[in-house]
C-alpha beads as a LAMMPS data file, in Angstrom:
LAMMPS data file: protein, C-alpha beads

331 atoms
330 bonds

1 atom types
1 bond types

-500.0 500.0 xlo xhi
-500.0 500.0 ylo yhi
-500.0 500.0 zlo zhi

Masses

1 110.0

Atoms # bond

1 1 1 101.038 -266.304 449.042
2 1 1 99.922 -268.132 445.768
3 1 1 96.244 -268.612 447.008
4 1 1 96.113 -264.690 447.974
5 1 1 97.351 -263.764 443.731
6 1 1 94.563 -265.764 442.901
7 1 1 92.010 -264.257 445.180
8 1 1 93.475 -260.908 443.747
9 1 1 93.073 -262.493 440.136
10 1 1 89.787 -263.944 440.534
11 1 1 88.803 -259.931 442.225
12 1 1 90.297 -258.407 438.922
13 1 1 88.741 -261.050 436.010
14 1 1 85.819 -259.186 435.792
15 1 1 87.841 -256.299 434.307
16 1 1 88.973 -258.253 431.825
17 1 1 85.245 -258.976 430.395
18 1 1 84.761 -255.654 428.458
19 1 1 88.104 -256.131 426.917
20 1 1 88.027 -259.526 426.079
21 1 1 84.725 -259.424 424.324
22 1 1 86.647 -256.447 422.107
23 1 1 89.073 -258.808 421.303
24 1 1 86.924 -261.790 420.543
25 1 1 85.052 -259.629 418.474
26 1 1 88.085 -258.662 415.791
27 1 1 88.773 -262.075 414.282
28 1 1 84.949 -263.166 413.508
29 1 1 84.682 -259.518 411.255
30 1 1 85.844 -259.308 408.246
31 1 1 88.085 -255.790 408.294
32 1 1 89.440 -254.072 410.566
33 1 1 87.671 -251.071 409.858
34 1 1 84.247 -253.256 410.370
35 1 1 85.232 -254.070 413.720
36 1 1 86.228 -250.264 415.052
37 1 1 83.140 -249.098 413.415
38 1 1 80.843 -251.099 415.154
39 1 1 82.963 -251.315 418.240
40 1 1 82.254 -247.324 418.664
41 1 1 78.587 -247.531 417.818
42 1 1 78.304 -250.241 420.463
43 1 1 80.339 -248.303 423.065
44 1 1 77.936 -245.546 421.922
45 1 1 74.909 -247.632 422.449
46 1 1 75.813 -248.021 425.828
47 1 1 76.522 -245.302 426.844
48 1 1 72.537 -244.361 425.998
49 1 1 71.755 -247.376 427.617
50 1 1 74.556 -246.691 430.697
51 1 1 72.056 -243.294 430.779
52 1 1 68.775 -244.748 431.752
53 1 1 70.176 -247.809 433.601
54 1 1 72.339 -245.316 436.004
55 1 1 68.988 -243.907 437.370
56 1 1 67.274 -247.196 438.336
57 1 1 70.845 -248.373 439.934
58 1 1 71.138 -245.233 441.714
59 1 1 67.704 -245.554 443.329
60 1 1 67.864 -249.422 444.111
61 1 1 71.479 -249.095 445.326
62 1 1 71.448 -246.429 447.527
63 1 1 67.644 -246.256 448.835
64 1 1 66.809 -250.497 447.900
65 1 1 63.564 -249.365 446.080
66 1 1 62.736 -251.754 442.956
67 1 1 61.444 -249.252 440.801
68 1 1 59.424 -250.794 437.864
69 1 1 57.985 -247.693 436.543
70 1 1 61.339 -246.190 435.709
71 1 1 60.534 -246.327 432.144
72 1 1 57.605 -244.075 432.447
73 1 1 60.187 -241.418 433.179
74 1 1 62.285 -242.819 430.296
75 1 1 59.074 -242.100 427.917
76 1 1 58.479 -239.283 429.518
77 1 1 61.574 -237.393 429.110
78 1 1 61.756 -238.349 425.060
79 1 1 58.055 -237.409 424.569
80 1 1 58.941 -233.828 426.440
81 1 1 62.096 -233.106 424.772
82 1 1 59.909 -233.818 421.092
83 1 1 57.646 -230.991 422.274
84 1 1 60.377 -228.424 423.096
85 1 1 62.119 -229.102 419.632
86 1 1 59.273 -229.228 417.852
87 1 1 59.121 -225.221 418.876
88 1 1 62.490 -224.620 417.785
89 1 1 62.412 -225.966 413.901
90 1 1 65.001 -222.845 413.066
91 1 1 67.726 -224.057 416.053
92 1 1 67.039 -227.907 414.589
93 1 1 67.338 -227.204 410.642
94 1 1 69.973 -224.255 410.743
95 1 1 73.624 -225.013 409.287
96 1 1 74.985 -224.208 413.019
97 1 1 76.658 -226.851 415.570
98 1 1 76.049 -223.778 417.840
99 1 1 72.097 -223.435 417.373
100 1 1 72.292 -227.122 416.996
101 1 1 74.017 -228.020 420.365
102 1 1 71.754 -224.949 422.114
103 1 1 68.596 -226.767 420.780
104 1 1 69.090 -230.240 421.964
105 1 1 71.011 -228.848 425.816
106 1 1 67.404 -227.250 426.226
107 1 1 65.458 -230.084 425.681
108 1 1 67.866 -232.122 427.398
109 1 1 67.199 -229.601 430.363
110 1 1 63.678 -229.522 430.179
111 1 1 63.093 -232.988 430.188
112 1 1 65.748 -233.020 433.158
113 1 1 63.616 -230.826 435.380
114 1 1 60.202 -232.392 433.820
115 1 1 60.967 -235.856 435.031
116 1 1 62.705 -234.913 438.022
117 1 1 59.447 -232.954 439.119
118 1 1 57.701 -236.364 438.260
119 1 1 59.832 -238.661 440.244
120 1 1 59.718 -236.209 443.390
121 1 1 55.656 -236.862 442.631
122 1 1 56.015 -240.269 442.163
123 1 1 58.335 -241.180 445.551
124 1 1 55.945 -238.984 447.557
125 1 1 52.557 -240.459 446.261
126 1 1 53.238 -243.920 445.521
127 1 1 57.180 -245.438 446.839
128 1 1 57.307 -243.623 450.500
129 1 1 54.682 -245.824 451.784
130 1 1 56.408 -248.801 450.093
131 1 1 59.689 -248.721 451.461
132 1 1 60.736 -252.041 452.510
133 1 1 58.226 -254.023 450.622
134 1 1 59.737 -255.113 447.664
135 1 1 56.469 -257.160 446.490
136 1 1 54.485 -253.897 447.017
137 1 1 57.035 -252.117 444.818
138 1 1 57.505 -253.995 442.128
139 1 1 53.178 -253.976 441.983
140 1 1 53.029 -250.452 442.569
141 1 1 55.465 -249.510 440.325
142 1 1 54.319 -251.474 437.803
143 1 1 51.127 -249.764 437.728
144 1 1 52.808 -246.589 437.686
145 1 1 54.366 -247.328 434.428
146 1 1 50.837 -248.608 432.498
147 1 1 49.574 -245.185 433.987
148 1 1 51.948 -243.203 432.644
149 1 1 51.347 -244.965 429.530
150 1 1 47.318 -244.656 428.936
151 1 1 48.659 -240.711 429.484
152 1 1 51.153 -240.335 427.364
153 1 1 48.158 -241.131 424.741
154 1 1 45.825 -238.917 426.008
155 1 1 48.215 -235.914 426.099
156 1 1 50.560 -236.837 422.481
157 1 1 48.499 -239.015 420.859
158 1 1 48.532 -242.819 419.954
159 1 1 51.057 -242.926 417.307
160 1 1 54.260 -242.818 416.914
161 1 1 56.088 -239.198 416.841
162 1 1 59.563 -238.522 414.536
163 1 1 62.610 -237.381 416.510
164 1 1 64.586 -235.375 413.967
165 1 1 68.359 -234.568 414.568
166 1 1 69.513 -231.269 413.863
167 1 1 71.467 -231.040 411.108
168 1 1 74.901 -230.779 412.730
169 1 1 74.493 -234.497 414.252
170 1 1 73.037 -235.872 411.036
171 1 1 75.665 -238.042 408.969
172 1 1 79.250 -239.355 410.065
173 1 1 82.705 -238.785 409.968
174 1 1 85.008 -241.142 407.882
175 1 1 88.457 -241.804 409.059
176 1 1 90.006 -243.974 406.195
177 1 1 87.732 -246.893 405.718
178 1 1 86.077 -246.087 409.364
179 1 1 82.904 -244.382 409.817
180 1 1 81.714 -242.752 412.481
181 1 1 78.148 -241.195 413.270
182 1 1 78.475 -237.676 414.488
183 1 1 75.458 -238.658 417.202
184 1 1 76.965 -241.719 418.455
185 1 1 79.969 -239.218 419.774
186 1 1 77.824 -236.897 421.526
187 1 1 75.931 -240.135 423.647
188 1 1 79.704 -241.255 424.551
189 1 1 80.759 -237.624 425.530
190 1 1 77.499 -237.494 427.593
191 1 1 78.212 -240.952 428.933
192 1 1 81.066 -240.452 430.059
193 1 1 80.476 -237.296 432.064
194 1 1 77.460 -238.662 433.700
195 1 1 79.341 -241.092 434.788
196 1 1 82.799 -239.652 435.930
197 1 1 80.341 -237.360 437.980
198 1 1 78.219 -239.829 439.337
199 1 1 81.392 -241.628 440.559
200 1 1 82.472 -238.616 442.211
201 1 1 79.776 -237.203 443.954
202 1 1 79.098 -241.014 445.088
203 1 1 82.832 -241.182 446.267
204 1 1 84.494 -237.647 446.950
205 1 1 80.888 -235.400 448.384
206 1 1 79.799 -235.039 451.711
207 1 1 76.188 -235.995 450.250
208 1 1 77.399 -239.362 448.807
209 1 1 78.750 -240.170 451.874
210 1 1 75.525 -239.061 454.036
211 1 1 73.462 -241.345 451.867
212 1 1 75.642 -244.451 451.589
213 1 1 75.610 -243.945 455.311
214 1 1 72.209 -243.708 455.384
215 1 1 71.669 -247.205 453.681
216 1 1 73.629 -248.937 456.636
217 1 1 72.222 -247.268 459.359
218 1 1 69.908 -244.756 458.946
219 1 1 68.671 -243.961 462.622
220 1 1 72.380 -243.056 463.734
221 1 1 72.727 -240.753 460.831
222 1 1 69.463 -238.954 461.828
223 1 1 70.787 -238.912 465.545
224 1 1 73.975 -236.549 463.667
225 1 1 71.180 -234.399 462.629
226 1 1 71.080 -234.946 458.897
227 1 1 67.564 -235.629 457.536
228 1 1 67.790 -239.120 455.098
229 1 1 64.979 -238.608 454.117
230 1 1 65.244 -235.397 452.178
231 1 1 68.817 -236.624 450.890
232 1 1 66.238 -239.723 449.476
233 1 1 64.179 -237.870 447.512
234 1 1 67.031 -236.552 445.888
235 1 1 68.328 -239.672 444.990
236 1 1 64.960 -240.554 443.468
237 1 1 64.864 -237.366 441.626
238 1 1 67.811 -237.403 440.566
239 1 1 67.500 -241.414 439.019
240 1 1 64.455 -239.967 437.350
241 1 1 66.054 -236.889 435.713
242 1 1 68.732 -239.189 433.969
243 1 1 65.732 -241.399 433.018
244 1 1 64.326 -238.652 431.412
245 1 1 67.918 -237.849 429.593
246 1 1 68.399 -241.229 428.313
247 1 1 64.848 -240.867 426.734
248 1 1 66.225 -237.688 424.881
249 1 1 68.778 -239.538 423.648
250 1 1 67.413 -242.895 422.683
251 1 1 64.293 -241.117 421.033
252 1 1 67.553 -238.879 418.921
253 1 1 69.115 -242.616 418.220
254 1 1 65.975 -243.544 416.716
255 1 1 64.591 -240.842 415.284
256 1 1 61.331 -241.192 416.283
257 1 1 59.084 -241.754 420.021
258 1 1 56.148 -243.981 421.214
259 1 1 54.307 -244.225 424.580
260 1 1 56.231 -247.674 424.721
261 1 1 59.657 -246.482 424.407
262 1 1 60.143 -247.075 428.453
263 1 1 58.527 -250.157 428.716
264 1 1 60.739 -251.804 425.807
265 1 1 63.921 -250.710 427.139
266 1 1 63.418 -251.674 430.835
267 1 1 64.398 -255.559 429.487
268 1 1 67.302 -254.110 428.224
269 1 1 68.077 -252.189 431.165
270 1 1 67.281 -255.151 433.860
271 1 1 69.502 -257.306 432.171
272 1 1 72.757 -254.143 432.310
273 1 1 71.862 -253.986 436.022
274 1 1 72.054 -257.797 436.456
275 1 1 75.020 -258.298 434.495
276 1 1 76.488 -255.604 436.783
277 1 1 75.536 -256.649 439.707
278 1 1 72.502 -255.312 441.711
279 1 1 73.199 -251.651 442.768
280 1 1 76.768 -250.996 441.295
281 1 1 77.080 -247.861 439.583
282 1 1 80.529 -249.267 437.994
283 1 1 79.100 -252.572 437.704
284 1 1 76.116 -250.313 435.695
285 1 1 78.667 -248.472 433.311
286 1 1 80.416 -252.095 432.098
287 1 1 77.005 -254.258 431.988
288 1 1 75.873 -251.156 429.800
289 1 1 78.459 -251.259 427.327
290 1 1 78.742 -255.075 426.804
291 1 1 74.894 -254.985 426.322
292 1 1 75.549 -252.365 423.122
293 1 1 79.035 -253.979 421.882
294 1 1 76.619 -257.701 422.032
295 1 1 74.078 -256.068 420.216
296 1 1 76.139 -255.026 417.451
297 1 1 78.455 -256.843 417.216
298 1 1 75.761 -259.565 416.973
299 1 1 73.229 -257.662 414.245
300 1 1 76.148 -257.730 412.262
301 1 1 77.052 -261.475 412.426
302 1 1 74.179 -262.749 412.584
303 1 1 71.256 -260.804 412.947
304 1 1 68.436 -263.412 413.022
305 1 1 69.823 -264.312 416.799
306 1 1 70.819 -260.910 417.575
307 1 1 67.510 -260.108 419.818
308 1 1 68.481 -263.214 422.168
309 1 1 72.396 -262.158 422.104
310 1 1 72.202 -260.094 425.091
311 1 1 69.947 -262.578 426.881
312 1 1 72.247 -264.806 426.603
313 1 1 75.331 -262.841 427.741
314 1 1 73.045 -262.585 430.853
315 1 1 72.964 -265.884 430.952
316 1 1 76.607 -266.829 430.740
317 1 1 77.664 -264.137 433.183
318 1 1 74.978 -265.538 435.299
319 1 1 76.318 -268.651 435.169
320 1 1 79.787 -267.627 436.061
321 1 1 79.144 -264.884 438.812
322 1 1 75.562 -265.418 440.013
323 1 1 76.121 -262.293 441.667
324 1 1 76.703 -260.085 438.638
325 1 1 80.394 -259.126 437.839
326 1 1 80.975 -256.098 440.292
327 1 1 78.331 -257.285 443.329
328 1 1 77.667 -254.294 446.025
329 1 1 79.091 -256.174 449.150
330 1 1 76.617 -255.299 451.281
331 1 1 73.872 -257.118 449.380

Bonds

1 1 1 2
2 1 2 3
3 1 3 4
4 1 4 5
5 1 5 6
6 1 6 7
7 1 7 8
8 1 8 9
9 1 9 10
10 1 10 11
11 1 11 12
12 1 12 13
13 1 13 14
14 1 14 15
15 1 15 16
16 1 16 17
17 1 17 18
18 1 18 19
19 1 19 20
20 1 20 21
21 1 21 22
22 1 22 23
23 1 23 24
24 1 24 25
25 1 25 26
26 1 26 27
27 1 27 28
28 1 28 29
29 1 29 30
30 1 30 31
31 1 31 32
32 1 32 33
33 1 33 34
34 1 34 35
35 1 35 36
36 1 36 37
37 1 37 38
38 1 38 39
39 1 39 40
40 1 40 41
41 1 41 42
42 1 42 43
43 1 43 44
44 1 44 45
45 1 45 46
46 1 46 47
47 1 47 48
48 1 48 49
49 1 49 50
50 1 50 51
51 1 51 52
52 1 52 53
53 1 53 54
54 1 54 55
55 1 55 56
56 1 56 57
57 1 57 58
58 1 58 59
59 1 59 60
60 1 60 61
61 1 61 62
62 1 62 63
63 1 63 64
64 1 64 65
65 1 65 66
66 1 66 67
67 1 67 68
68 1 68 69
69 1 69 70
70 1 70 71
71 1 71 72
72 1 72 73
73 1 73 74
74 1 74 75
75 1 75 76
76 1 76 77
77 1 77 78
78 1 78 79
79 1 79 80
80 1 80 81
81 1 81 82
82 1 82 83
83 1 83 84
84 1 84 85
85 1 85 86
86 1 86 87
87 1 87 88
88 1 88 89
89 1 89 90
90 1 90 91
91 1 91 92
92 1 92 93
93 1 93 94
94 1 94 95
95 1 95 96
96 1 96 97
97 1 97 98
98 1 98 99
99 1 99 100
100 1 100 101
101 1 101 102
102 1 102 103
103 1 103 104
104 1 104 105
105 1 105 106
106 1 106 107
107 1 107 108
108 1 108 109
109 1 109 110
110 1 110 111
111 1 111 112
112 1 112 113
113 1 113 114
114 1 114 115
115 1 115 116
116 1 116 117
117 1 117 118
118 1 118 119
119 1 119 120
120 1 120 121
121 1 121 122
122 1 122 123
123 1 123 124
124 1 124 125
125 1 125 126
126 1 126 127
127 1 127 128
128 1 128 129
129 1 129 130
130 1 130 131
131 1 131 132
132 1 132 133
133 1 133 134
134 1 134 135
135 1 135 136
136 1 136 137
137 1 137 138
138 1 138 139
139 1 139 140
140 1 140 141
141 1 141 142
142 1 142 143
143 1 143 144
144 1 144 145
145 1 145 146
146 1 146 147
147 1 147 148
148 1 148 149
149 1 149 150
150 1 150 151
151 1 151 152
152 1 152 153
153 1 153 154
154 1 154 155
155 1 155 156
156 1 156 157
157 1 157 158
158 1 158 159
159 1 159 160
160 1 160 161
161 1 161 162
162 1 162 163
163 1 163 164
164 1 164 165
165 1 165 166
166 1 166 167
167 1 167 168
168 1 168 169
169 1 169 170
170 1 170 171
171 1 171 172
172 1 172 173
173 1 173 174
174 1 174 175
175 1 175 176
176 1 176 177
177 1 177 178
178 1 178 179
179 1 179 180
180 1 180 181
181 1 181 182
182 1 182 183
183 1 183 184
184 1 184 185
185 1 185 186
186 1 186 187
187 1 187 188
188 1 188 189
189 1 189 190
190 1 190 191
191 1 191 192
192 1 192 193
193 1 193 194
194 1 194 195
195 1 195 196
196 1 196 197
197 1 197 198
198 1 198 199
199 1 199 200
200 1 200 201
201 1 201 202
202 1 202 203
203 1 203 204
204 1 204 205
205 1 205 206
206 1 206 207
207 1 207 208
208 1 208 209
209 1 209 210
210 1 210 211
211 1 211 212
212 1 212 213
213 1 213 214
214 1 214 215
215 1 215 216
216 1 216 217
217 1 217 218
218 1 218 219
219 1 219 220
220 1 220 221
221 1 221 222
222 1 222 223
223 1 223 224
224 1 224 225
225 1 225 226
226 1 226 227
227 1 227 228
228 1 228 229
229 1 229 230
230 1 230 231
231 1 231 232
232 1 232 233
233 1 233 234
234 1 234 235
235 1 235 236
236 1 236 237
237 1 237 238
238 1 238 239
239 1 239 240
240 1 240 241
241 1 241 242
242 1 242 243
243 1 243 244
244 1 244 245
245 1 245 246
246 1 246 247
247 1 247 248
248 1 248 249
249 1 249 250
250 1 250 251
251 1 251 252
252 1 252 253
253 1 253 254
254 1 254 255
255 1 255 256
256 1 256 257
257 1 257 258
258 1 258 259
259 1 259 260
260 1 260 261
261 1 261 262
262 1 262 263
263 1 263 264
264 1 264 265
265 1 265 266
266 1 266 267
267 1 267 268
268 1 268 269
269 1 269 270
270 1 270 271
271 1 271 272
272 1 272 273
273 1 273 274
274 1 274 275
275 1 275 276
276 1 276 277
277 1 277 278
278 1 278 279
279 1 279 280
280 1 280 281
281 1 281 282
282 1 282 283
283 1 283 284
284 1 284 285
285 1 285 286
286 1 286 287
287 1 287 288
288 1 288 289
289 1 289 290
290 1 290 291
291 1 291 292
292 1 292 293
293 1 293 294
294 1 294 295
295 1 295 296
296 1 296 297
297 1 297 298
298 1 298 299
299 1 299 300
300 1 300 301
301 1 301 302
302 1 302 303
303 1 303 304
304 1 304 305
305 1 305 306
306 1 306 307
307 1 307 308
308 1 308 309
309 1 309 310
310 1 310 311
311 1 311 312
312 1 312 313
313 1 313 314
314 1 314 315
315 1 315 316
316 1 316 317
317 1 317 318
318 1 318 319
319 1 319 320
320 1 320 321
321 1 321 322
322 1 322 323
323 1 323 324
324 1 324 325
325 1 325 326
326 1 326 327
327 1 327 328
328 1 328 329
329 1 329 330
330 1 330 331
């Protein structure tokens, strides 16, 4: 009986991560206030980062496809969504949430569809004749992204391009001593939609079923009639569309976009997938947001170690569950 609570402990510890690093956090700030502040721009932070990361866990979870070019769609869908704002300056500057929100939902949309397009392309050109060669992929894919670069010059230019907010998401709200950016709200909102839906098409749809089955065993689900490989391609173009969202919204968090945008983030967004364990969607959301609470939390203490911070998070999880906190069983 005792060694079956502890089996059930050890199962539920890594729960306890996200709010244990909250906790540790609060006595090494100085105020209160200091602490929720940069607690909810860190939550925000990953959620943007929970964004991108979803897509590459979606495709190596469900189809086992190392995709190293995701951040090509990442770039991509930031460089896209400049373009379709960039025709809309009276939506971005006018003194209405409404034109505001309409402006930034359309280039979210278009660089949606843009980069889904692109990873339908993509799977069909240059992964379908890699399946099962994880060597091949990681080359291939790899290539893909420096491709994707060298175009993003020829087509916007060299340099870097500014990212604007709309005027509605410019500055914060202060509650008390507690400020918080109007942006970093929307990213969570977004966050946590993509995710609650994710979860649920994943775990309550006929179609998440029919492709988890098709990772097991995909010859008996083709004997049912189903075709996997069309419910693949999905998958792929659907991991590229949130690519391309995340872009929107990291190139928003910045303000600005360069043809190196994906490239840069895929470090962070290896080491969210590895902290939560290869394939896990869940394991995705919580890696996500301990990346951005780390990185704040760390800037703020002590910034001149705050690039390593997360690295070193890795590491310690690493150390602890080799397997990353919430492991896909079958892997």
């Amino acid at each position: 009986m005792m060694a079956l609570s502890m089996q059930r402990f050890e199962r539920n510890l890594p729960k306890l991560v996200l709010p244990a690093l909250l906790l540790l956090a609060l006595p090494l700030l100085p105020s209160l206030p200091t602490w929720a502040t940069l607690s909810i721009a860190g939550l925000a932070m990953g959620m943007m980062i929970f964004i991108m990361a979803s897509g590459l866990t979606l495709v190596f979870g469900l189809m086992d496809v190392m995709n190293f070019g995701h951040g090509a769609f990442i770039a991509v869908g930031a460089f896209v969504a400049t373009s379709v704002l960039q025709l809309m300056p009276g939506w971005m500057q006018a003194d209405s949430l409404l034109l505001n929100g309409g402006a930034v939902g359309v280039a979210l949309l278009v660089a949606a569809l843009v980069t889904g397009l692109l990873g339908w392309g993509f799977e069909r050109l240059m992964i379908r004749p890699v399946y099962g060669a994880h060597l091949t992929q990681i080359l291939v894919t790899t290539g893909g992204l420096i491709v994707a670069e060298q175009l993003i010059h020829v087509i916007w230019g060299p340099e870097q391009i500014p990212l604007p907010r709309p005027a509605s998401l410019r500055g914060a709200w202060v509650f008390g001593d507690v400020a918080v950016e109007k942006f970093r709200l929307l990213a969570v909102a977004l966050g946590l939609l993509i995710f609650g839906v994710m979860w649920l098409v994943l775990n309550r749809t006929k179609i998440g079923l029919l492709v988890r089955a098709g990772v097991q065993d995909r010859e008996m689900v083709e004997t049912l009639g189903y075709r996997v490989g069309l419910l693949f391609v999905g998958v792929f173009v659907a991991g590229s569309a949130l690519a391309g969202l995340g872009g929107v919204l990291w190139g928003l968090y910045q303000e600005s976009v360069s043809a190196a945008l994906g490239a840069q983030l895929m470090v962070l967004i290896f080491i969210v997938i590895i902290i939560g364990g290869l394939g896990s969607v869940g394991g995705c959301f919580v890696g996500a947001l301990l990346v951005g609470l780390t990185a704040n939390y760390a800037g703020f203490l002590a910034p001149k170690v705050a690039l390593g911070a997360n690295i070193l998070l890795m590491v310690l999880i690493l150390l602890w569950r080799p397997q990353g906190l919430f492991p896909v069983a079958s892997r």
